[in-house]
C-alpha positions, 0 to 999 in steps of 0.5 A: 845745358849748353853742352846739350842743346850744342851736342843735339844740333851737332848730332841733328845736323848730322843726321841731315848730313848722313841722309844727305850723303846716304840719298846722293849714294843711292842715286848715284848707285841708280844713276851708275846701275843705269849706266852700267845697264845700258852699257851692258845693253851696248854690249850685248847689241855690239855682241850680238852684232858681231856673232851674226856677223861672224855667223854669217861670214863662216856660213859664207866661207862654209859654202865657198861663196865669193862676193865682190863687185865694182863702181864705176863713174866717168866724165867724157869731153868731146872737143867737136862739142857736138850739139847732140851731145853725144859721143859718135860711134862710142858704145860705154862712154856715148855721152859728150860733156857729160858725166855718167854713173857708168857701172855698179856691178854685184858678184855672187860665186861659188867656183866648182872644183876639180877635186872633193865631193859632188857638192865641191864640184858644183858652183854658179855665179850670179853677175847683176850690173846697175846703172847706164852700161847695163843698158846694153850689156846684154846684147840689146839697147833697151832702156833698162838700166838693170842687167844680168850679166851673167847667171849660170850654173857649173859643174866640174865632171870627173872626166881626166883634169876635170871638165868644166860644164856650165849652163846660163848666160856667159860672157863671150869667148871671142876677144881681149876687151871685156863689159867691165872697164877696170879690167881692161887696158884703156877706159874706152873700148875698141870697135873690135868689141864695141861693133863687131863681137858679142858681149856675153852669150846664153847657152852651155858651153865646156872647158876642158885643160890637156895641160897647163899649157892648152886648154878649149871652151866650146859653146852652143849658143843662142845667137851671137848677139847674146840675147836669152832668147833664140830667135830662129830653130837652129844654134850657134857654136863659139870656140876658144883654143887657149895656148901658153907655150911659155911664160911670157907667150900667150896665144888665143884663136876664137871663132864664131858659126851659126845662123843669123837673122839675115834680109826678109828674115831669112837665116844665113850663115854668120862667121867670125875667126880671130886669134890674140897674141899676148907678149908679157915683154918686161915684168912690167911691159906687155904687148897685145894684139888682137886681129879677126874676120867676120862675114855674113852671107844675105845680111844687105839688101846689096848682099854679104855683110863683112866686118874685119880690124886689128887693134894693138896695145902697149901696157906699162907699169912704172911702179904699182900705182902708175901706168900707161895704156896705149891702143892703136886700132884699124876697123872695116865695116865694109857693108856699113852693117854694124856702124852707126845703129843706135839713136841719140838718147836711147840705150845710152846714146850707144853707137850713133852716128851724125844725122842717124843713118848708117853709111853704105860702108866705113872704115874706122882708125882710132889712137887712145892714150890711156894714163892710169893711177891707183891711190891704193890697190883697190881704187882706179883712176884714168886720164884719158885722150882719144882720137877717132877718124872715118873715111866718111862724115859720121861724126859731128863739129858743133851742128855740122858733120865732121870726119873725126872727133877728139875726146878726154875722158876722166874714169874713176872706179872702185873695187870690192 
């Protein structure tokens, strides 16, 4: 009897125990089932992630499409601490003691080729900028900080090597310095650029190659101040004659023709003729220079206006991550035409001048001293010293005028 009670509690108690033990598997099955589920569901997002992704970069590559862009940001110092603020006769980099979300540059691109179907031939790009450059990137000082830099469409005509033929807005054929700072020597740019060339140009414009040594562009344009719309019934021509007689020698010659808005709102003619020489020295030393004249009839109440300047450079590498960038540079605004015409806090405080009123003429000298680093091959950092002088009291030391102005600017910019 004993026995029995002691084999019925044993047995219930077993019984317990495999209930017991039989729930714990049943939740842990559901708690598992659970898991397993929404790690499936994990999946699948990650999956599905990833086919679009994929989706996406094949249509992409499928079309020829190329996206890329830059981010720019700097913090200039003026050592005249100028009670403005600004940076006298400076065109990116206007703000003194101050930092500035210089540029955020977008590319769309498809590039046309010479060869293939009619579809390869076609192309276009789309060059949208953000932030304070895009003020003036367009050939005005507005206070938009939104930019189409440039929005064309191209197309590779079969005539011999292939003619290239685009319509839009472009940048400019005349000069060495370009809109966008990483592409260029030194962060701040020459008064060669900045005063007395145009920035990007609206109009149609055909490149053909003779060789691999001499190749043309041409362009009817709008006007030279890059502005979409033309002001007067008559259209601008630029040219661009390209010449690399050998490896280490290059050779540009530019010009400009057309009419422009001259006194009482007449037309009269406008005129610019300069050339570049580039010198790839060492592998890793290159010498440029780059020189033009430039004249437009009935532009001043006292008559023509003429603008002229040489800007010389030194570029060296030590190694791939640090360089050196010098600028020497001479600038002659002989009618006082160009100089000193934007205002304090418009536009990016974009070519002032002390009190706001243009000289009757000047003539410009500047040095820049430009040391480059890049961490990795996508990211650029400069250090960089300039110092201005004018033959006139155009720039400004505390609150009075000054005949020169000292800067060091610190850029860095990321490129995608």
């Amino acid at each position: 009897m004993h026995e029995t009670s002691f084999s019925h509690s044993i047995l219930k108690n077993n019984k317990a125990l495999v209930f017991i033990v039989f729930t714990l598997l049943i939740f842990l099955g559901m708690t598992t089932l659970s898991v397993a589920e929404d790690s499936t569901s994990d999946i699948l997002k990650r999956l599905e992630i990833i086919e679009q992704s994929a989706g996406e970069q094949s249509l992409a590559k499928k079309l020829g499409l190329s996206f890329y862009g830059y981010v720019a940001a700097s913090y200039t110092h003026n050592f005249n601490n100028p009670n403005s603020q600004t940076n006298a006769l400076r065109i990116f980099d206007g703000d003194a003691n101050s930092f500035r979300p210089n540029m955020a540059q977008i590319v769309v691109e498809k590039v046309g080729k010479a060869d293939g179907t009619m579809e390869d031939r076609a192309g276009f790009r789309i060059k949208l900028d953000f932030g304070e450059d895009a003020k003036f990137t367009g050939g005005n000082t507005g206070a938009d900080e939104v930019d189409f830099q440039e929005a064309y469409a191209q197309y590779i005509a079969p005539v011999g090597s292939g003619l290239d033929l685009r319509l839009g807005r472009m940048n400019t054929l005349i000069g060495y310095e370009v809109i966008e700072s990483p592409f260029n020597p030194n962060f701040s740019r020459s008064w060669l650029f900045g005063l007395g060339e145009p920035f990007t140009t609206t109009g149609v414009r055909g490149t053909y190659a003779f060789s691999d040594s001499v190749t043309l562009s041409v362009g009817g344009i709008n006007s030279f101040t890059g502005a979409q719309a033309d002001f007067n019934r008559s259209k601008s021509v630029e040219a661009l004659l390209g010449l690399t007689p050998t490896d280490w020698l290059g050779v540009s010659i530019f010009g400009f023709w057309g009419p422009e808005g001259g006194v009482g709102a007449k037309e009269s003619d406008r005129v610019l003729v300069g050339a570049i020489i580039d010198i790839q020295a060492t592998e890793k030393t290159e010498f440029v220079v780059e020189a033009y004249y430039a004249n437009q009839a009935n532009a001043t109440p006292g008559g023509n206006a003429r603008w002229n300047g040489v800007a010389g450079y030194v570029i060296h590498d030590f190694t791939d991550q640090w360089g050196v960038r010098l600028r020497g540079e001479i600038f002659e605004d002989a009618a006082g035409f160009l100089g000193c015409g934007g205002a304090v806090g418009a536009a990016g405080n974009a070519n002032t001048c002390f009190g706001g009123v243009a000289p009757a003429s000047q003539t410009l000298w500047e040095g820049t001293f430009t040391l480059q680093y890049k961490p990795v091959p996508s990211l650029l950092t400069r250090l960089e010293f300039r110092y201005d002088k004018s033959n006139r009291n155009t720039f400004q030391f505390g609150n009075r005028s000054a005949n020169h102005q000292e800067t060091l600017a610190a850029e860095v910019a990321y490129l995608f």
